[in-house]
C-alpha atoms as one frame of an Amber mdcrd trajectory, in Angstrom:
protein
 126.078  42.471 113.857 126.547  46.179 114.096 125.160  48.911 112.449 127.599
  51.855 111.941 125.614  54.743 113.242 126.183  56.547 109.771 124.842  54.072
 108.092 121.539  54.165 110.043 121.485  58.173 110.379 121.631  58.233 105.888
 119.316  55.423 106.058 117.024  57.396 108.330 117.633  61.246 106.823 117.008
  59.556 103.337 113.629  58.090 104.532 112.730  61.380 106.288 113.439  63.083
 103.123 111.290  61.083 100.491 108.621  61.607 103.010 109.060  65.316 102.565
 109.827  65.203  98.825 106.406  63.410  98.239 103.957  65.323 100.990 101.045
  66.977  99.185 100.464  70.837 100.123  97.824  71.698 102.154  94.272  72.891
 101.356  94.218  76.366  99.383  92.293  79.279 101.542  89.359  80.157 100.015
  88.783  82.281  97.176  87.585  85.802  97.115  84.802  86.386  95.414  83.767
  89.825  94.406  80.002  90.506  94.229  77.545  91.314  91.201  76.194  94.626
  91.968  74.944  97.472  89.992  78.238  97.852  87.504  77.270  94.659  85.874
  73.487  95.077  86.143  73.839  98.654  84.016  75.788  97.339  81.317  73.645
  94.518  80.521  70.493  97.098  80.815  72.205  99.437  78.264  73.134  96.543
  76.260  69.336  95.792  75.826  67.804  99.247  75.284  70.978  99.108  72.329
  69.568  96.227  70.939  65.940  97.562  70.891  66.436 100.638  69.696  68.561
  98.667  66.913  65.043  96.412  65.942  62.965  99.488  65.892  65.570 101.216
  63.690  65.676  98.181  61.586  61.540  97.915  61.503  61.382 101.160  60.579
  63.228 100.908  57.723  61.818  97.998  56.014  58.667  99.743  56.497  59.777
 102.943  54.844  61.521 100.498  51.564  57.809  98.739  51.669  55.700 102.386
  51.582  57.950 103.421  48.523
């Protein structure tokens, strides 16, 4: 029995191309990662002299509505 040569060339492009169809991608590169530095480190040391300054406000006041 013979093949007809088209018949095994679709048989073998449609194979190839299900194998392409379902390949995963490759491995993503890795990320860039930008550092922590000083930017970051003087907001959150201005963010706590905020909040102390905010307690002592707030002490001093109840101390001042206790003296009266």
């Amino acid at each position: 029995m013979k093949f007809p040569i088209q018949l095994l060339l679709s048989v073998f492009l449609v194979l190839i191309l299900v194998t392409l169809v379902h390949a995963q991608p490759g491995l993503p590169s890795a990320p860039s990662q930008a550092p922590i530095d000083g930017g970051l480190s003087l907001l959150a040391a201005a963010g706590g002299a905020y909040a102390i300054k905010k307690l002592r406000d707030k002490n001093k006041s109840e101390e001042e509505d206790i003296d009266l």
